[in-house]
C-alpha positions, 0 to 999 in steps of 0.5 A: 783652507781657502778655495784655491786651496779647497780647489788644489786639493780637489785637482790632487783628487781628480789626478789620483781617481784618473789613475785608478780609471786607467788602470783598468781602461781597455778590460772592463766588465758593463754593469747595470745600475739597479736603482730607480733613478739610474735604471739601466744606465751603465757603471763599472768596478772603475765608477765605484772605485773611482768614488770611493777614493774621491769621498774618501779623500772629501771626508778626510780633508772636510769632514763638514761637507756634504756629499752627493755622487752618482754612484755606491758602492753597492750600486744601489742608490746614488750617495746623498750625504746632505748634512747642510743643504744650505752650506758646502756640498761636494757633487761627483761624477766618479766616471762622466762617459761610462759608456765611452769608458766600457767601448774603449773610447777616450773622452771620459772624465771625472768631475768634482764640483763644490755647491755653496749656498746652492751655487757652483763655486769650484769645478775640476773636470778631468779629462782622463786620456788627453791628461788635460785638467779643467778647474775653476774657482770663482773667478778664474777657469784654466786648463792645465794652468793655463786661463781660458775664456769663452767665446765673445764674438757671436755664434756664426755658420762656422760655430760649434755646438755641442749635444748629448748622445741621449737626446730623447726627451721626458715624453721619448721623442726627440725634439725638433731643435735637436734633429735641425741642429743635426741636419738642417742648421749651419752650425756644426753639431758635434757629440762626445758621450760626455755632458761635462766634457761637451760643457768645457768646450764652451769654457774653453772657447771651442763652442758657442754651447752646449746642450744636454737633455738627460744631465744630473746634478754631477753632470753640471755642477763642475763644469758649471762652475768653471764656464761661469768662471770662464764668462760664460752661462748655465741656465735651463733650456727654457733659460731659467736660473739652474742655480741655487740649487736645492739639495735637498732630498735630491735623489738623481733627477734629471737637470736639463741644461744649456752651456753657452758663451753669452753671445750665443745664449740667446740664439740658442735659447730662441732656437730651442724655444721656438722648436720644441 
């Protein structure tokens, strides 16, 4: 298959896993991960289910493939079928906005992005609710077919960027670029609950960028891959290289990142930089 068709099949899978979310959208029970990675993050019946027909249908269309997701079935570890870390390797989040999900509130996604060599090279973010596709192959980002673009004009007062919710860094404090984004910068600060829908803002031309402290892997390889289709950047937030990344023995780490249009980058990298 080629990878437009690796990505029309990822999109089928995407749709379907959406279809099971919905169904129990509204009267779901919180769970509790138990493994050290994830220890009290929330997962529902709809995270597992989810997963389990998004690596069902992987294993039956590329059973050479890797696999890494943010779920078991038994909740007790993540999935890490790692059998080339140099080749193909699928990463899944079943559910992105778990907490969002439970509450009833709709900006939740599923997201499916394909590594090769290390780099992002297919992304499919579903968000579930709006039934607005997200997806990118090497070259081109679109939604819902249609191409997006990130931003090429430089940030301004009137920019949007984005956040994550969970803003407390590895030492429990929030830092101090994140309470000026919220309070003291011009820039709009906006939050959504989901690190991957926030990212897409940015392909999608709506933000400047999009900041996250505590993502995972399966938060930003898809839509890694479809902002860098759309023009625009991934790196840490020191701005560092997040790609190649190494699979190997990956068991849930934490993968801090910045989205942005690369007229921004820099902006926004100073002003991380310079208030820690």
């Amino acid at each position: 298959m080629s990878l437009s068709q690796d990505l029309q099949y990822a999109i089928d899978l995407a749709r379907s896993a959406g279809k099971i979310i919905l169904e129990q959208y509204g009267h779901v029970q919180r769970l509790t991960k138990t493994h050290i990675a994830a220890q009290d993050e929330a997962v529902t019946e709809a995270d597992r289910a989810s997963q389990r027909l998004i690596v069902a249908g992987l294993r039956k269309q590329f059973p050479t493939d890797g696999i890494i997701g943010e779920e078991s079935d038994a909740g007790t570890s993540i999935t890490a079928d790692i059998n080339n870390p140099a080749g193909r390797n699928w990463v899944i989040d079943p559910i992105d906005g778990t907490n969002n999900f439970i509450a009833g509130l709709g900006a939740f996604a599923v997201c499916i992005g394909l590594l090769d060599a290390g780099h992002p090279v297919l992304g499919v973010v579903y968000d579930v609710t709006r039934d607005l596709m997200y997806a990118a192959d090497k070259t081109t980002a679109t939604a819902n077919g249609r191409k997006i673009q990130a931003l090429t004009i430089p940030i301004s007062d009137s920019s949007l960027v984005m956040m994550t919710s969970s803003l407390l860094d590895k030492s429990g404090r929030i830092p101090s670029w994140a309470v000026r984004c919220i309070g003291q910068s011009p820039w709009k600060a906006r939050m959504l609950g989901s690190a991957a829908l926030e990212a897409i803002q940015v392909a999608a031309g709506v933000a400047h960028g999009a900041i996250t402290i505590n993502g995972k892997l399966w938060d930003v390889t898809a839509p890694a891959a479809i902002v860098i289709a759309a023009g625009g950047v991934v790196t840490t937030l020191a701005g560092q290289p997040i790609f190649p990344f190494d699979v190997r023995n990956y068991q849930g780490a934490k993968v801090p990142f910045l989205a942005a249009a690369k007229p921004a980058q820099q902006t926004l990298l100073k002003e991380i930089h310079d208030n820690p």
